[in-house]
C-alpha positions in Angstrom: -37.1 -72.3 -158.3 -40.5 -70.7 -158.2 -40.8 -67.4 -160.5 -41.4 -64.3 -158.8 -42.6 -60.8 -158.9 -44.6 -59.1 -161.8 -44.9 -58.0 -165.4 -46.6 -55.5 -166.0 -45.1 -55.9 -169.8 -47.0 -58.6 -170.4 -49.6 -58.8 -173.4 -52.8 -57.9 -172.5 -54.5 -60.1 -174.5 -53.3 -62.7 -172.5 -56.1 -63.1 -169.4 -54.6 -66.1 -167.5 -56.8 -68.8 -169.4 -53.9 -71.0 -170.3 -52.4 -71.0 -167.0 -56.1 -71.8 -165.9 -56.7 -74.7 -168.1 -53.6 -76.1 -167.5 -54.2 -75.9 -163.4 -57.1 -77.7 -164.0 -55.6 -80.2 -166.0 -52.6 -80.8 -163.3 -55.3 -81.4 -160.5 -57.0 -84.0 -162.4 -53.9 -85.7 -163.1 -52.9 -85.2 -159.8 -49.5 -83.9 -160.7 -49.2 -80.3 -160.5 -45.8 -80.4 -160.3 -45.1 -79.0 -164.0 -47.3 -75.7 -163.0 -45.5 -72.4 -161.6 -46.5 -71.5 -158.3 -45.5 -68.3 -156.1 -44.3 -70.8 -153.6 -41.7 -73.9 -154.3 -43.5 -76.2 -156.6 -41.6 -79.1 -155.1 -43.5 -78.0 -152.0 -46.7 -77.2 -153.3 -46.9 -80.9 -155.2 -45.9 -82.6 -151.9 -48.7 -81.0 -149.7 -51.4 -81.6 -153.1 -50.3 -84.8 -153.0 -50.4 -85.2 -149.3 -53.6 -84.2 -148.9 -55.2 -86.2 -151.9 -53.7 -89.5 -150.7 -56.6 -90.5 -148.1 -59.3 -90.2 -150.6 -57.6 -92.5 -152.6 -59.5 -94.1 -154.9 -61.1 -91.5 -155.7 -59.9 -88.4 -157.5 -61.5 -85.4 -158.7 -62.5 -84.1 -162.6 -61.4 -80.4 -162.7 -62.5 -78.3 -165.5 -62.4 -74.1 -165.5 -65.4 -72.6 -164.7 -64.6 -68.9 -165.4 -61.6 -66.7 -164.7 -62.1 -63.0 -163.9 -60.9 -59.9 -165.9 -57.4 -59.1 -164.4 -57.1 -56.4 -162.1 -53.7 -55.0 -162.4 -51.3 -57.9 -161.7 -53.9 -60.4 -160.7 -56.8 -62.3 -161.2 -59.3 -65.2 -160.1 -59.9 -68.5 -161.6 -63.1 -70.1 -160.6 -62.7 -74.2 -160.8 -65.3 -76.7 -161.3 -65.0 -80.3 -159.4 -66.5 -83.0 -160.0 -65.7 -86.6 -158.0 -67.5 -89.6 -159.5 -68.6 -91.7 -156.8 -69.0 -95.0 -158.1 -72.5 -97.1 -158.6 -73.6 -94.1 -157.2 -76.1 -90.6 -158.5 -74.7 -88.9 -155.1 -71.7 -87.3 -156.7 -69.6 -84.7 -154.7 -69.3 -81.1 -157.1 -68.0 -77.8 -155.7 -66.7 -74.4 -157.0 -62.9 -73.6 -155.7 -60.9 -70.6 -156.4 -57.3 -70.0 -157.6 -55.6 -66.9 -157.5 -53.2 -66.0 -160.5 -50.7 -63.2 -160.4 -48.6 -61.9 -163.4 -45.2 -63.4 -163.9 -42.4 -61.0 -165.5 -41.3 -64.1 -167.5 -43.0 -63.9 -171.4 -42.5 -67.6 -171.1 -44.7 -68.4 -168.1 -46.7 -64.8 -167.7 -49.0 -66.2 -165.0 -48.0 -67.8 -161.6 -50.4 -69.8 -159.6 -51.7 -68.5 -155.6 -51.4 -72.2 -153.9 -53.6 -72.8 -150.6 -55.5 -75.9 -149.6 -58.7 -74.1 -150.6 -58.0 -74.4 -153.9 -58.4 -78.3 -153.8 -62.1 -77.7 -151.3 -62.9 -74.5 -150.3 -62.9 -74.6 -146.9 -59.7 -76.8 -146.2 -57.2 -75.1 -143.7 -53.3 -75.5 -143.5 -52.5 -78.8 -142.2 -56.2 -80.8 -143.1 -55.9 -83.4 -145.2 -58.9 -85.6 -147.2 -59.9 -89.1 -145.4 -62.0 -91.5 -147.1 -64.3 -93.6 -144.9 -66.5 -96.3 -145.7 -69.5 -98.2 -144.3 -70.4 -101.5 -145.8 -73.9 -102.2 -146.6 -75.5 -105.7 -145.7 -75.1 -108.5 -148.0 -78.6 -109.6 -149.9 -79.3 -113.1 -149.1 -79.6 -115.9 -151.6 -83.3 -117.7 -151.3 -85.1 -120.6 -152.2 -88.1 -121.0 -154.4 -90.1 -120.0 -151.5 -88.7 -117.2 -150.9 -86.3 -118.6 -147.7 -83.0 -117.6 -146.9 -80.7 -120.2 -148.3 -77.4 -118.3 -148.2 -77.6 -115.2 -145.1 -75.0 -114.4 -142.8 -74.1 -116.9 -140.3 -72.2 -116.8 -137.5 -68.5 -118.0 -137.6 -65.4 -117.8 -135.7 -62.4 -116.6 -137.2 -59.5 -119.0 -135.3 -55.6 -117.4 -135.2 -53.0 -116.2 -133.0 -52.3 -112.8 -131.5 -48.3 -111.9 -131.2 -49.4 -109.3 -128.6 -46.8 -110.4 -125.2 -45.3 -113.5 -127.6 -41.8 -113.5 -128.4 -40.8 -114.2 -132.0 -39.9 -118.3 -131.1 -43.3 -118.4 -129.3 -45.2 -117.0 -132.0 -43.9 -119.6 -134.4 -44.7 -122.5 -131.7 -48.0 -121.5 -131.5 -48.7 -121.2 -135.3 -47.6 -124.4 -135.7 -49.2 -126.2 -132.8 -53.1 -124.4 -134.3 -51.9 -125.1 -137.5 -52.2 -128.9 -136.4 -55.5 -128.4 -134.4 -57.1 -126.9 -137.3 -55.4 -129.1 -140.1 -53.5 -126.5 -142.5 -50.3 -126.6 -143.5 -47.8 -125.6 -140.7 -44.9 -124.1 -142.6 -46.9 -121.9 -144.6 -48.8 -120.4 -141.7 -45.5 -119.9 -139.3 -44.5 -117.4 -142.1 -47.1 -115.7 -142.3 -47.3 -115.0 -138.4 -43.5 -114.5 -138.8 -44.7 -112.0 -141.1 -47.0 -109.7 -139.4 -46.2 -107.1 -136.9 -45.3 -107.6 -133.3 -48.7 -107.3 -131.9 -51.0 -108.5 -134.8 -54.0 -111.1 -134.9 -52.8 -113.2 -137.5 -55.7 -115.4 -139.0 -55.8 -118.6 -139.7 -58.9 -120.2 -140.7 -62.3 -119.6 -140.2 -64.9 -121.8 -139.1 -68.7 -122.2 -138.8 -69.5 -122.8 -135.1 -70.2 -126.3 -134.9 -66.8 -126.8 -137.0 -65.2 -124.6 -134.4 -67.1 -126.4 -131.1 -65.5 -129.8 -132.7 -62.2 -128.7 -132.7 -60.0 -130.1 -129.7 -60.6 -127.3 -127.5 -58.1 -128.1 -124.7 -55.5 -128.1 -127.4 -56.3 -124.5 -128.6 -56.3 -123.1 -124.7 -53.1 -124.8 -124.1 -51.8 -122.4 -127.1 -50.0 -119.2 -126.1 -51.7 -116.2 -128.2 -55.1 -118.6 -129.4 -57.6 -116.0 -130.6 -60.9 -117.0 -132.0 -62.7 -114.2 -133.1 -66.4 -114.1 -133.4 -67.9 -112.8 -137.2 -70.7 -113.1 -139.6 -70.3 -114.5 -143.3 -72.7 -115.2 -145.5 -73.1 -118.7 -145.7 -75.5 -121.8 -146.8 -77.1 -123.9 -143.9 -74.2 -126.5 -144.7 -70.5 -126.3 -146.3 -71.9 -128.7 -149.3 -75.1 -127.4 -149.9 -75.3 -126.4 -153.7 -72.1 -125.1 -152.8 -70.5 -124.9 -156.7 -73.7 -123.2 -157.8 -74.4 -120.7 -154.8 -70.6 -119.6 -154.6 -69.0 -118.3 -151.4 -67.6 -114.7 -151.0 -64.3 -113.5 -149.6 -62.5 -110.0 -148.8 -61.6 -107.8 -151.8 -58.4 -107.7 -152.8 -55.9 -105.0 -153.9 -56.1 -106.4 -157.2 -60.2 -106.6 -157.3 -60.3 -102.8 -155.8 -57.9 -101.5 -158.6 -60.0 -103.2 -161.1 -63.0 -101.6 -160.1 -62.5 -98.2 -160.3 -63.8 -97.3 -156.9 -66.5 -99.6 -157.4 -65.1 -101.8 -154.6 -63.4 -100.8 -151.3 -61.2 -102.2 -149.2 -62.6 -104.2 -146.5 -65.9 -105.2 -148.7 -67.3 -108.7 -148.8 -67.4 -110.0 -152.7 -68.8 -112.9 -154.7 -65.7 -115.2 -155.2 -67.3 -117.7 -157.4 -70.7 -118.7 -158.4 -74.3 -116.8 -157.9 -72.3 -115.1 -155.5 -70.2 -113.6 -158.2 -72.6 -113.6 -161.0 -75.0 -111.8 -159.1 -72.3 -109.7 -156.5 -73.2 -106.5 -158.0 -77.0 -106.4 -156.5 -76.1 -108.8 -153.9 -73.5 -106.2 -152.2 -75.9 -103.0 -152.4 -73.6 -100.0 -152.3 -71.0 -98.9 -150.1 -71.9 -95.5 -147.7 -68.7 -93.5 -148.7 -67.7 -90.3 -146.7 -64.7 -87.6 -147.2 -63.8 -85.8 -144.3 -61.3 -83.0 -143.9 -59.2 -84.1 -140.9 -56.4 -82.1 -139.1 -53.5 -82.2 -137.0 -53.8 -83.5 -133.4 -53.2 -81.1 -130.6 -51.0 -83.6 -128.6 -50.1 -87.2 -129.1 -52.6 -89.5 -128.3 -55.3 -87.4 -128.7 -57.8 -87.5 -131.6 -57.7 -85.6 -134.5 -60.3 -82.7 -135.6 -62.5 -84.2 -138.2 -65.0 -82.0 -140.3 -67.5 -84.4 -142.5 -67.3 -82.6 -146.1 -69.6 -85.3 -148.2 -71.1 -88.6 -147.8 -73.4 -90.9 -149.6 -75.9 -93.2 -147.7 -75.3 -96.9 -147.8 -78.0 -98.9 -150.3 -78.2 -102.6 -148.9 -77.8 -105.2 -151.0 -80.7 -107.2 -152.5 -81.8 -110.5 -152.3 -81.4 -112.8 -154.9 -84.3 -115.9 -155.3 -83.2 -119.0 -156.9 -85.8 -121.9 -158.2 -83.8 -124.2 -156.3 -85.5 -126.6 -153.6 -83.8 -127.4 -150.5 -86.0 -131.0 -150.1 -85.0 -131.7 -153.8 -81.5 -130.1 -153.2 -80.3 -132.1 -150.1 -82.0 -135.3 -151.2 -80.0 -135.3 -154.3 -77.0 -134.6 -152.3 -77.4 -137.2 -150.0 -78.1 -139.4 -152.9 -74.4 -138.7 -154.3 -72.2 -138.3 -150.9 -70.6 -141.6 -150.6 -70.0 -140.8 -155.1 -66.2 -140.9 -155.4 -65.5 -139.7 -158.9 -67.3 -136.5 -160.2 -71.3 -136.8 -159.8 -74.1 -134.9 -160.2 -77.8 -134.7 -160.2 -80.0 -132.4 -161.9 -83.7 -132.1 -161.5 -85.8 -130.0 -163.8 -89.9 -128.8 -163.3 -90.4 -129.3 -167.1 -93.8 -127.1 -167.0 -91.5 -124.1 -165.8 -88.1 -125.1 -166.9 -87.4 -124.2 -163.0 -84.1 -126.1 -161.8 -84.9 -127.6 -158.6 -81.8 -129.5 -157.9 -78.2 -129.3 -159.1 -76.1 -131.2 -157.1 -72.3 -132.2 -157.0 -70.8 -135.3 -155.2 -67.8 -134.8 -153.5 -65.5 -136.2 -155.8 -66.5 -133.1 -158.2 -64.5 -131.0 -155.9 -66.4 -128.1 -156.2 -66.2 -127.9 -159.5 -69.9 -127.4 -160.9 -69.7 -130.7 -162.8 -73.8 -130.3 -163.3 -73.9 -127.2 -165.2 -70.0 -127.4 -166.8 -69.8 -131.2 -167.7 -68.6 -132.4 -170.9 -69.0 -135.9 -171.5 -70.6 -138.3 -173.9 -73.9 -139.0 -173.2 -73.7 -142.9 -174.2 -77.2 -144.4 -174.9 -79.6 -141.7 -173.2 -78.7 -140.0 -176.6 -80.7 -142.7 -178.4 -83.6 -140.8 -177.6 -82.6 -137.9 -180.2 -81.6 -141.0 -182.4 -84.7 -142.5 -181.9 -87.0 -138.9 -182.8 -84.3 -138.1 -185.6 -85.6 -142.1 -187.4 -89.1 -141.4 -186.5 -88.7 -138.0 -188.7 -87.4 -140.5 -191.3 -91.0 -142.0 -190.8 -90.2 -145.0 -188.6 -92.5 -145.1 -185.7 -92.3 -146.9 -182.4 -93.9 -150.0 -183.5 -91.5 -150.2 -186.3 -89.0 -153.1 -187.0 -85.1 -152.7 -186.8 -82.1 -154.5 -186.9 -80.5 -155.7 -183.3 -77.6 -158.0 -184.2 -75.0 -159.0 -182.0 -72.7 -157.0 -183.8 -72.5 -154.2 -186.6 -69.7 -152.9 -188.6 -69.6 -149.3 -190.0 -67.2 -148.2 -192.2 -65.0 -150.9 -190.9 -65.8 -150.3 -186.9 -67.6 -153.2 -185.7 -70.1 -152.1 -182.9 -71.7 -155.0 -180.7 -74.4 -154.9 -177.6 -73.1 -154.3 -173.6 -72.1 -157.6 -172.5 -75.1 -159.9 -171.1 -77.5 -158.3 -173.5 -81.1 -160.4 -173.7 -80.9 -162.3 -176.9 -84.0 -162.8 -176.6 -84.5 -158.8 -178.0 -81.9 -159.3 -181.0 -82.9 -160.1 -184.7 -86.0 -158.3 -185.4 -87.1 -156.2 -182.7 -89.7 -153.2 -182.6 -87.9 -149.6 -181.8 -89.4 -149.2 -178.7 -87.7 -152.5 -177.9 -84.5 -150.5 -179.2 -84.8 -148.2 -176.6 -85.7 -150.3 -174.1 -83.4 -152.7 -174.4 -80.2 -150.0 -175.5 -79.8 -152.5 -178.6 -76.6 -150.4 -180.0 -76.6 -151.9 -182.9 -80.1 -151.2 -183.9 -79.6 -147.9 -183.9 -75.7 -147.7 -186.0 -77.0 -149.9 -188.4 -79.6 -147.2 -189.4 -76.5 -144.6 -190.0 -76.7 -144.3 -193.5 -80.5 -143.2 -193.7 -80.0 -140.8 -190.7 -77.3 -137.5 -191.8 -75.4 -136.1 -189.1 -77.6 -133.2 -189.4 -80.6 -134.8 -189.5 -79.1 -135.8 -185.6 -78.4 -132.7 -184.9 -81.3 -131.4 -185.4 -83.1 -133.7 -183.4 -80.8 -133.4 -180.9 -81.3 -129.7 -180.8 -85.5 -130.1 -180.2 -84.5 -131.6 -177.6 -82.4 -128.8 -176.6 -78.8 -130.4 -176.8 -77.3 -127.4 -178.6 -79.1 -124.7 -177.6 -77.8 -121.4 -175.8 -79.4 -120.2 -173.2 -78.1 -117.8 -170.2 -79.8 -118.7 -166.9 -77.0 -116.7 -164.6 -74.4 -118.9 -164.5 -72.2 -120.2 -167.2 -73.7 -123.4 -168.1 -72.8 -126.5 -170.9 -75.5 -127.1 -173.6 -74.0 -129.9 -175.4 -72.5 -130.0 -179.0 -73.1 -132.8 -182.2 -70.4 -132.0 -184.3 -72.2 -131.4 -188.0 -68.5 -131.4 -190.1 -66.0 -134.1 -190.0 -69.0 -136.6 -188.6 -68.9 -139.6 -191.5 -68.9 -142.9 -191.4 -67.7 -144.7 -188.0 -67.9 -141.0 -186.4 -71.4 -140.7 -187.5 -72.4 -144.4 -187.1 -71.1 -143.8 -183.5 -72.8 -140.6 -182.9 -76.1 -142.2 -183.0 -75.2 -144.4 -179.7 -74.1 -140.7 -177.9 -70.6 -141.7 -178.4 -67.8 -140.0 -180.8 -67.5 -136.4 -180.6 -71.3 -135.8 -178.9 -70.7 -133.9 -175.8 -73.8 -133.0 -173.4 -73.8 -131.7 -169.8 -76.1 -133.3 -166.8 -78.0 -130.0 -167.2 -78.2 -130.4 -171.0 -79.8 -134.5 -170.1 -82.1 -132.8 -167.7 -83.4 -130.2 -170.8 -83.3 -133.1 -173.1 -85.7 -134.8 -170.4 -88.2 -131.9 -169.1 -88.7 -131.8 -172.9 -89.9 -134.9 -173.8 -92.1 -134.8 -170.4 -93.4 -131.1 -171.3 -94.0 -131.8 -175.0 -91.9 -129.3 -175.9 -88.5 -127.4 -176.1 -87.4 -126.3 -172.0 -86.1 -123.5 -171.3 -84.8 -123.7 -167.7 -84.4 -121.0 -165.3 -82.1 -120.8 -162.0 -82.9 -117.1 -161.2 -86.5 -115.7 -160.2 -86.8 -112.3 -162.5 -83.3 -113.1 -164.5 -84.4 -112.6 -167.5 -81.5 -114.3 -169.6 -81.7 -114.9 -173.7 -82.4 -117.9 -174.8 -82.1 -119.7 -178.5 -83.1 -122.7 -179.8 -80.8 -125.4 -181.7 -81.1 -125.9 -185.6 -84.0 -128.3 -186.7 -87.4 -128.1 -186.6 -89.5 -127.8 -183.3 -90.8 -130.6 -181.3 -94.2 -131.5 -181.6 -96.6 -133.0 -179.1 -97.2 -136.0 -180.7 -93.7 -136.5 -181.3 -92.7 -136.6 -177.6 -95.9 -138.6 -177.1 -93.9 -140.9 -178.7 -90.9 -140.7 -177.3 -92.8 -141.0 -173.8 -94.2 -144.3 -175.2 -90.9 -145.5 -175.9 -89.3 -144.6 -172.5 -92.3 -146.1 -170.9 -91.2 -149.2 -171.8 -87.7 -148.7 -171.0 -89.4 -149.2 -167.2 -91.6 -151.6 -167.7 -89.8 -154.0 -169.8 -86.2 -152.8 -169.9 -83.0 -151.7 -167.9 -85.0 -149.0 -165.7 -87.6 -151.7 -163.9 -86.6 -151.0 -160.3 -88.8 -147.4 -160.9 -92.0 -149.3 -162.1 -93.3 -149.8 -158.9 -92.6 -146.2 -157.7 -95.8 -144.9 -156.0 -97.4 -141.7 -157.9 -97.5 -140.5 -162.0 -95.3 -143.5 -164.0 -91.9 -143.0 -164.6 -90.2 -142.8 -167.6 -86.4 -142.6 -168.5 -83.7 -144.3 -170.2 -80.3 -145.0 -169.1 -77.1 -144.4 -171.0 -73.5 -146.0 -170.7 -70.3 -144.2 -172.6 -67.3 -145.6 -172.7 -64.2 -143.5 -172.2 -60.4 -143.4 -171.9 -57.5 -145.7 -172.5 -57.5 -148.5 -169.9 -58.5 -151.8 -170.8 -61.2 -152.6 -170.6 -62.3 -149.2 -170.9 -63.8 -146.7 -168.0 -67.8 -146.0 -168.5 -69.7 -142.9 -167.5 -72.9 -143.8 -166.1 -76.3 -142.0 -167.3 -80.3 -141.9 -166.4 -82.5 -139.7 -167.4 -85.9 -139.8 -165.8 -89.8 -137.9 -166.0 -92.1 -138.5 -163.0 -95.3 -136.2 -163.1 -93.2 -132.5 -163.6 -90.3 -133.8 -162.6 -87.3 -134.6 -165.1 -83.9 -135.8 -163.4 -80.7 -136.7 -165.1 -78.2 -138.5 -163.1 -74.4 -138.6 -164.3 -71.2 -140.4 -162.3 -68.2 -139.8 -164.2 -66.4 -143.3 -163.3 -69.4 -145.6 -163.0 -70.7 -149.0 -164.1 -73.6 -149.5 -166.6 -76.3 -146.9 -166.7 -78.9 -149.7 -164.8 -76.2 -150.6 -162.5 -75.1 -147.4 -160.9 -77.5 -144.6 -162.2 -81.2 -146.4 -162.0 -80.5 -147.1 -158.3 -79.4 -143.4 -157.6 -83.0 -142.3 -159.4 -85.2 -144.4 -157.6 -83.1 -143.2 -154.2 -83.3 -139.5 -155.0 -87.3 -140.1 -156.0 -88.2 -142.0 -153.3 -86.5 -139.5 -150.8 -88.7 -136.4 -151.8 -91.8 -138.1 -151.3 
């Protein structure tokens, strides 16, 4: 019960500020409930709460801003609000007033005057707070010219509407679309069974030429077919650099909550990718505006609105990418008929500018370019090879190639129909052009796992760097890497781990004479460090180009000597892998034409020449 009437014995020292701060701490809680009103408090927290509930998310900071001497039995708090709109400076402050009148209870001495106007000053009996919001438009996603790659497309949005459909009809009909547009039948029957009476009930949406292939006699013949015409942002095909680029979807309950306000329902987010990396600028600001709104005169009729705040909507900004769309779909057309995971990745080694990052189909969206973890089989011989010439061999320098090694009791031989003509005494350049294994394992106890390493890492296996998206940069285990470990670590087996990207870094930087650092993002501006070990030098990689020279001219990689333009360079790489017998082999090339580096990776492949070096001189030869 609400306590009533006066006291006109109450202390005078006491001026109402405790009743004050603790009105002001009720209203940001939103719970006033606690507080003692002249009116039923039950009554007063329903209509608070009642009115507060359309501008949810958003609540208001309340602090005291003065209270008046008391005059007689009453007196005037002045309150201070504050709402924090959210990536926003436009936030919404006001000055309300409360009146307080003295209780005759020593207990509670002050009682609270409750009226709308003491949540917004000009609210009236009846009005309650409505949030509104207008979403900005979506920044697109360009090329390295400066093209849209990702902008908003049109689509159609395919369903059924229950409106005139009993409830056996509406499940008919769900499942007959549900067969015309291939998704699981039973799962969308419920959810039409699921909506109201008279809802559009989505079930998948389409780009128009997906939609115009559909059968489209089938979907007229359906009682309730809907196919709503929309805009998504969207790349000019479903695969194109679709793992790196992303796609978007409607917020969720669960993203909204998590955002503090930051997201609203009905916004368009980054689900994955740049899209999500890079949501924040790509989404620009939601226009937000609270409105007082009041009781309609009659049913039917719209209710009186007054606009009390609004911010304006800020559009989203464009994001540019170094990607390009001739190197980008070549490189996909390269890998679309690859059925285990795939990727190509194609580097401008004077920049460090990715031009390509492609995924095959049977990566399955994953973004097996940048995220990868596999062994990098012989391509790796090319840190070996800088990590011996450190040791002060040089290319023309004579090694080992046997027909078989054994380290530390592991007995390493050559790939099956290996040119004996290039075992016994053979030059390292030979080594690497021939991928003589055991030339390079037999040399494991004058090379130290760190001395790898660090070779590795000025070649930029190892390093960190943060081009927008979460990327691999390889790994070469330093502890627990002796004997056959380390004996296989030379060969890019054991525990060495690289990524395509990684290959492609490992690539640009022999081409470029130095450590890469690539870049996905125009302007990002993401921290970059170097591996352990000491930098590479210019006339180390002028060596190491040497070497790989003859890898094309007189090794495994000849079908790209006769490529028109600057020579090519590579080396390929074979790792085995698993537990079958024989065992599964991850394929590997890594290739330099002019400023162009490419590493090419298929997870389940044959030998390096075999599968990769025909993919390299494909994927070169298309963006002529």
């Amino acid at each position: 019960m609400a306590l009533m009437g006066t006291a006109t014995a109450c202390a005078p020292q006491d001026d109402g500020r405790g009743t004050a701060d603790a009105l002001a701490a009720a209203l940001t809680k939103g719970d006033v409930s606690g507080l003692a009103f002249t009116s039923e408090p039950a009554q007063v927290q329903e209509e608070f709460a009642g009115i507060l509930a359309g501008a949810d998310p958003l609540k208001p900071a309340v602090s005291v801003s003065s209270i008046s001497e008391p005059e007689g039995d009453q007196a005037t708090v002045t309150l201070n609000y504050l709402w924090d709109v959210p990536d926003s400076d436009q936030d919404w402050t006001y000055t309300s007033t409360a009146g307080l009148v003295r209780s005759d209870n020593s207990e509670v001495p002050w009682q609270i005057q409750w009226k709308p106007s003491v949540l917004e000053p000009s609210l009236q009996a009846g009005e309650k707070l409505s949030l509104d919001t207008a979403e900005p438009e979506r920044g697109d996603i360009l090329d390295a010219a400066g093209k849209p790659i990702v902008t908003e497309r049109p689509v159609r949005v395919v369903g059924i509407s229950k409106k005139g459909l009993t409830k056996a009809q509406a499940a008919d009909s769900a499942k007959a679309l549900a067969a015309v547009v291939d998704i699981d039948a039973a799962d969308y029957a419920a959810k039409v069974e699921g909506y109201g009476e008279e809802a559009f009930v989505d079930a998948i949406t389409l780009r128009e030429a997906a939609f115009e292939d559909l059968d489209q006699k089938k979907l007229d013949a359906i009682d309730g077919f809907l196919a709503v015409e929309d805009k998504l942002p969207l790349a000019p095909t479903r695969e194109f650099a679709s793992a790196v680029l992303g796609s978007v979807r409607e917020a969720t309950a669960e993203d909204i909550e998590k955002s503090d306000g930051a997201v609203v329902a009905g916004e368009t987010i980054g689900a994955s990718g740049i899209q999500a990396a890079f949501n924040k600028d790509l989404a620009g600001t939601p226009g937000l505006s609270l409105s007082a709104v009041g009781e309609a005169e009659a049913e039917g009729a719209e209710a009186p609105r007054r606009e009390l705040f609004s911010t304006d909507v800020e559009a989203g900004k464009d994001v540019q990418l170094t990607l390009e769309p001739k190197l980008q779909s070549a490189a996909e057309k390269v890998l679309q008929d690859t059925e285990s995971p795939s990727s190509i990745v194609a580097l401008r080694p004077s920049t460090g500018e990715i031009l390509a990052a492609a995924n095959g189909p049977g990566s399955e969206g994953y973004n097996t370019a940048f995220l990868g973890q596999y062994a990098p089989g012989s391509t790796f011989k090319i840190a070996t090879a800088l990590g011996l010439m450190r040791q002060g061999l040089t290319p023309d320098s004579t090694v080992d190639c046997e027909a078989k090694f054994t380290a530390d009791g592991r007995t390493f031989e050559n790939v099956d129909g290996y040119d004996p003509a290039f075992q016994g005494q053979i030059t390292l350049t030979e080594a690497i052009a021939h991928s003589c294994n055991t030339a390079f394992v037999s040399e494991y106890e004058k090379l130290s796992q760190d001395q790898l390493a660090d070779a590795a890492g000025a070649l930029g296996v190892g390093m960190t760097a943060d081009i927008g998206l979460e990327a691999f940069w390889g790994a070469i285990p330093r502890e627990d890497s002796e004997g056959t470990a380390h004996a296989a670590s030379l060969i890019g087996q054991s525990r060495v781990q690289t990524s395509p990207l990684a290959l492609a870094v490992m690539m640009a930087s022999v081409e470029n004479g130095g450590l890469v650092v690539p870049r996905l993002v125009d302007g990002y501006d993401g921290e970059a460090k170097p591996a352990e070990g000491a930098e590479l030098t210019e006339e180390e990689a002028r060596q190491l180009r040497t070497m790989m020279r003859a890898a094309v001219t007189d090794g495994y990689l000849s079908n790209l000597a006769a490529l028109p333009g600057d020579p090519v360079i590579g080396k390929t790489g074979t790792a085995e892998y698993g537990n079958k017998d024989p065992l599964q082999t991850h394929s590997w090339v890594i290739a330099a034409q002019g400023d162009l580096a490419v590493a090419v990776f298929v997870e389940d492949g044959d030998l390096g020449a075999v599968t990769g070096a025909p993919m390299v001189e494909a994927f070169l030869e298309a963006i002529r």
